[in-house]
C-alpha positions in Angstrom: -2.3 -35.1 20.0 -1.8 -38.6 21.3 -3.3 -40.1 24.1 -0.5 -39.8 26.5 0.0 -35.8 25.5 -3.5 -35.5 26.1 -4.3 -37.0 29.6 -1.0 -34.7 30.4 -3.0 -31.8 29.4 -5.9 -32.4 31.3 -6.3 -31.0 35.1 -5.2 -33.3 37.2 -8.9 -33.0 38.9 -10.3 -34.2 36.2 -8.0 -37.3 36.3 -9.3 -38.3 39.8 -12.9 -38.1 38.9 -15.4 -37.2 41.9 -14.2 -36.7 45.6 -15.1 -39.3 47.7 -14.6 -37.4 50.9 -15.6 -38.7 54.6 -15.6 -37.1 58.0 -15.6 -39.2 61.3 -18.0 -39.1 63.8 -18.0 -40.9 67.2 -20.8 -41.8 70.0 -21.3 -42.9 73.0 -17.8 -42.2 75.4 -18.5 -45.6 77.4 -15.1 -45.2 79.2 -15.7 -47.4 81.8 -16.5 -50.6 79.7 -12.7 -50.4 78.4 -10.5 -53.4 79.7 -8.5 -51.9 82.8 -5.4 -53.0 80.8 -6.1 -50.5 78.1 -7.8 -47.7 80.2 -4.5 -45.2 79.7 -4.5 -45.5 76.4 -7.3 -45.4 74.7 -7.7 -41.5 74.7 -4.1 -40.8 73.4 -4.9 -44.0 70.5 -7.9 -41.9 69.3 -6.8 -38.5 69.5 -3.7 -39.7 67.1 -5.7 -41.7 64.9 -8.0 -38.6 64.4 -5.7 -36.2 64.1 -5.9 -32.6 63.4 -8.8 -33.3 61.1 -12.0 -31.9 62.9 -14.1 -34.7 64.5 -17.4 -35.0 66.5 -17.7 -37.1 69.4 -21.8 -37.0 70.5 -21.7 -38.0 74.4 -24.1 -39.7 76.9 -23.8 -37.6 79.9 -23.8 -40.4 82.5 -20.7 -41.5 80.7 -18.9 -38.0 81.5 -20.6 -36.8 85.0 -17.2 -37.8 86.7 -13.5 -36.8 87.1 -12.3 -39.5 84.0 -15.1 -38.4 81.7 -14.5 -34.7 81.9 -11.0 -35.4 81.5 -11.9 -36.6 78.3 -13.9 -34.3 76.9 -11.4 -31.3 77.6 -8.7 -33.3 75.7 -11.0 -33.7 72.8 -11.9 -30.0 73.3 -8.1 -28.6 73.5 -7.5 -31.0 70.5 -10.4 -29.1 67.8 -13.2 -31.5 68.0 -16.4 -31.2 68.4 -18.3 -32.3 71.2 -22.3 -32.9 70.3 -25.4 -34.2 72.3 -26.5 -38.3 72.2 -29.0 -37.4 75.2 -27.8 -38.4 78.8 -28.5 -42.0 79.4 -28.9 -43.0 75.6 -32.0 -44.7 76.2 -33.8 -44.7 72.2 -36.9 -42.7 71.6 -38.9 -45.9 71.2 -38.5 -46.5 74.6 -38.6 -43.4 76.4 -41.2 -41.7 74.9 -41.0 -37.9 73.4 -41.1 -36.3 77.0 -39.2 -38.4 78.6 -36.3 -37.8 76.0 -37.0 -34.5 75.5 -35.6 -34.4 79.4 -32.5 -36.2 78.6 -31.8 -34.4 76.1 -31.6 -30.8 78.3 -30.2 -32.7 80.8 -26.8 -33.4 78.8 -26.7 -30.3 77.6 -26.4 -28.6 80.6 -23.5 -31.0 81.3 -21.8 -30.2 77.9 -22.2 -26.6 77.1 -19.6 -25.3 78.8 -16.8 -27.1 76.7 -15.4 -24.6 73.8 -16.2 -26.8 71.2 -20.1 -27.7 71.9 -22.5 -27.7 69.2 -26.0 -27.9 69.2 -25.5 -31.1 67.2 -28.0 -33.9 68.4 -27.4 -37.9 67.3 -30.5 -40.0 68.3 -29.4 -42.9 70.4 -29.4 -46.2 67.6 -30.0 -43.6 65.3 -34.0 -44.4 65.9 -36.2 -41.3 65.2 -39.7 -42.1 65.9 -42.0 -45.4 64.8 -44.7 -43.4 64.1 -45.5 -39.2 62.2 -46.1 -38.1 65.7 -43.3 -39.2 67.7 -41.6 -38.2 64.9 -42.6 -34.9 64.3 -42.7 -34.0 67.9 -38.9 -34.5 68.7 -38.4 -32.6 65.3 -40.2 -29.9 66.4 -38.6 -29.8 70.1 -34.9 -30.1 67.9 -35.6 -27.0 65.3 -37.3 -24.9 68.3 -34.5 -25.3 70.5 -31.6 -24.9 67.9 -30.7 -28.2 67.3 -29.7 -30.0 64.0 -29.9 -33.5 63.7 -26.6 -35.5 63.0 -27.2 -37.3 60.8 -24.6 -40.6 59.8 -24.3 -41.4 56.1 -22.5 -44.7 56.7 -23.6 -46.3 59.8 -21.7 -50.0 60.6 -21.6 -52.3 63.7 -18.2 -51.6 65.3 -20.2 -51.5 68.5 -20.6 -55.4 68.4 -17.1 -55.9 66.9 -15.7 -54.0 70.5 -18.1 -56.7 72.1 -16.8 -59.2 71.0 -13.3 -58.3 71.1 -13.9 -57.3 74.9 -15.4 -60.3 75.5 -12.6 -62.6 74.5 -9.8 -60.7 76.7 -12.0 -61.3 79.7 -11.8 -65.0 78.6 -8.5 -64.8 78.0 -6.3 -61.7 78.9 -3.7 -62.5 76.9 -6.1 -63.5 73.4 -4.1 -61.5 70.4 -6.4 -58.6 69.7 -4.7 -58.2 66.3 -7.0 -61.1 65.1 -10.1 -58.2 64.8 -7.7 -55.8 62.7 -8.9 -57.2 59.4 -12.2 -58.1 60.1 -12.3 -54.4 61.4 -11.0 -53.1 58.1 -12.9 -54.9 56.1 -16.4 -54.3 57.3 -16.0 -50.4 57.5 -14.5 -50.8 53.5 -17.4 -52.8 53.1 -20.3 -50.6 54.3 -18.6 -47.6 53.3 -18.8 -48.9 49.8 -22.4 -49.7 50.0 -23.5 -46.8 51.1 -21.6 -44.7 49.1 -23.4 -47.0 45.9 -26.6 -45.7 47.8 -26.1 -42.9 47.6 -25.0 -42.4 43.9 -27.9 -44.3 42.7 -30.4 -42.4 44.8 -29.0 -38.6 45.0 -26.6 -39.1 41.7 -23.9 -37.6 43.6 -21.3 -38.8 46.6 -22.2 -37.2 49.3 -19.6 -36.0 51.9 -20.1 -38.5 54.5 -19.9 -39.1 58.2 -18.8 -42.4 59.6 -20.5 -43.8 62.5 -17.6 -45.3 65.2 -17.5 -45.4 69.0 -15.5 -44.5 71.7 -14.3 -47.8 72.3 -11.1 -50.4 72.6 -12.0 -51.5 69.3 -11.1 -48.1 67.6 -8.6 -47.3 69.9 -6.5 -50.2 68.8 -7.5 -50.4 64.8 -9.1 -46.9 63.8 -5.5 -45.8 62.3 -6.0 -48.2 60.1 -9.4 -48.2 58.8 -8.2 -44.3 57.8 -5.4 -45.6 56.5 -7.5 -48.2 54.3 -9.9 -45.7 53.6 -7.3 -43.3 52.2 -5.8 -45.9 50.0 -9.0 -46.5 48.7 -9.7 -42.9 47.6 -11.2 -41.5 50.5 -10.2 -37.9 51.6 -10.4 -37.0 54.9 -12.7 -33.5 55.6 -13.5 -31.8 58.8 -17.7 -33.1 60.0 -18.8 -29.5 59.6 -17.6 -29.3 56.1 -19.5 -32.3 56.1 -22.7 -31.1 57.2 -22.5 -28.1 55.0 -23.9 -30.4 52.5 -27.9 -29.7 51.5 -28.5 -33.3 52.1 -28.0 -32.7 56.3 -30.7 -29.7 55.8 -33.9 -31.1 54.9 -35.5 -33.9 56.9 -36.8 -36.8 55.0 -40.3 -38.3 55.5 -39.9 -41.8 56.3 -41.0 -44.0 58.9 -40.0 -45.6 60.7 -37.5 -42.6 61.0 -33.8 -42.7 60.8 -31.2 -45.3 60.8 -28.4 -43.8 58.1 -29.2 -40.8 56.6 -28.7 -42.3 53.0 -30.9 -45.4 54.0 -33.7 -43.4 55.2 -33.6 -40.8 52.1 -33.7 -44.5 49.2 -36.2 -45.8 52.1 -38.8 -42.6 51.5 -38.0 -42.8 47.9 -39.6 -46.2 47.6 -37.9 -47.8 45.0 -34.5 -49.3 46.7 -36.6 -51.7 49.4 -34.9 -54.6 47.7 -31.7 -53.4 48.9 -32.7 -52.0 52.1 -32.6 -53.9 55.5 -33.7 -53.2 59.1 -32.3 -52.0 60.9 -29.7 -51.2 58.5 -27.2 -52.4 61.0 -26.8 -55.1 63.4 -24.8 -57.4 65.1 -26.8 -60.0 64.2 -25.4 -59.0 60.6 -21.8 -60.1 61.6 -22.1 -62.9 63.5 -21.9 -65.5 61.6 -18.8 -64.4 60.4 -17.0 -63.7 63.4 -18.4 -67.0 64.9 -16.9 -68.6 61.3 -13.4 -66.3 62.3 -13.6 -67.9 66.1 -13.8 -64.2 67.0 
């Protein structure tokens, strides 16, 4: 048999090698910081960019405890997507102290439970988990007692400080060319996609299904289409965030501290052998500004 006949013959799974699969995940729903000029249609932008593939969007309640923000989160409800907690102000454990977020925690989810698609899902604000065992442990213990599972990211990233900058240029100058961040955009979610998808090979042996960290923002209103786009090019296949977190590696928690950042990073992080690799936090807008500043972005 030659070569060609024989690559015929084999299934065509076998051809592609190991799925590289990635489910998107969203935080924050800071409606109000969106440029009036975009206001209409940001929600519409996401919602298409998404698509019918399941999502999760993890809200801050003072975000949502109005007309606009409900109006939001029963689109993204009607549409499939899942709606999960990110505590009601989004002030970080480190701050607020274990009963003190414990509170804001309840608080939003007596603001979200009554949309069909609520999950007990629970994303810690900056993805920070506790500085110490004890902080820690107590907010772990509050989270399995009360029937919450942490939501993990895989691949966290910055767009957060890309939408700042962006936003700050229109207010400089309304009509600045937003296009200019496309590119940039792209290329930093490509970019820490691929890293921690290397991570995560090298430490589990395996591609894990991920879960993208983005925000409900201008940024990804305007350019999420096509990081999906890029990402699909690329290899990546598009799954719904509970297939996602089906995976064992959401299940177990990790002993590490300081505790979270992404998932993956924490996981090499306990394991004690990838330090040289590792970075903290493991995301940053101090990370991207020199190139931005280098972009005149």
């Amino acid at each position: 048999m030659n070569r060609r006949s024989f690559l015929a013959s084999m299934p065509a799974l076998a051809l592609l090698g190991p799925r590289r699969r990635i489910a998107v995940t969203m935080d924050d729903v800071n409606w109000a910081a969106v440029p009036a000029a975009f206001s209409e249609t940001v929600l519409p932008r996401i919602l298409d960019a998404i698509g019918s593939t399941r999502a999760a969007l993890f809200v801050v309640g003072r975000h949502v405890e109005n007309e606009e923000g409900r109006g939001i989160l029963s689109a993204w409800s009607r549409a499939g997507h899942f709606i999960g907690n990110h505590t009601y102000d989004h002030s970080p454990l480190y701050r607020a102290g274990p009963k003190a977020f414990v509170q804001g925690i309840e608080r939003n989810e007596a603001l979200l439970e009554g949309y069909p698609t609520f999950r007990k899902w629970f994303r810690f604000p900056q993805l920070k988990e506790g500085g110490s065992r004890g902080v820690r442990d107590a907010v772990r213990e509050y989270l399995n007692r009360s029937g919450y599972r942490n939501a993990h990211v895989t691949i966290d990233a910055s767009d957060w400080y890309y939408d700042q900058r962006l936003r700050q240029k229109l207010a400089e100058d309304p009509a600045f060319p937003a296009e200019r961040f496309r590119e940039p955009y792209v290329a930093h979610i490509r970019d820490r996609v691929g890293f921690y998808d290397r991570l995560s090979v090298d430490v589990l042996g395996r591609s894990v299904p991920h879960t993208l960290l983005t925000h409900y923002n201008l940024l990804n209103a305007l350019f999420l289409k096509d990081v999906l786009k890029a990402l699909e090019e690329d290899g990546w296949e598009r799954i719904d965030v509970g297939e996602a977190y089906g995976d064992p590696v959401y299940r177990d928690p990790v002993d590490a501290v300081p505790a979270g950042e992404s998932l993956i990073w924490s996981i090499a992080h306990a394991a004690g052998r990838y330090e040289d690799r590792l970075r903290y936090p493991g995301e940053d807008g101090e990370y991207e500004r020199p190139l931005l500043d280098r972009l005149g972005l």
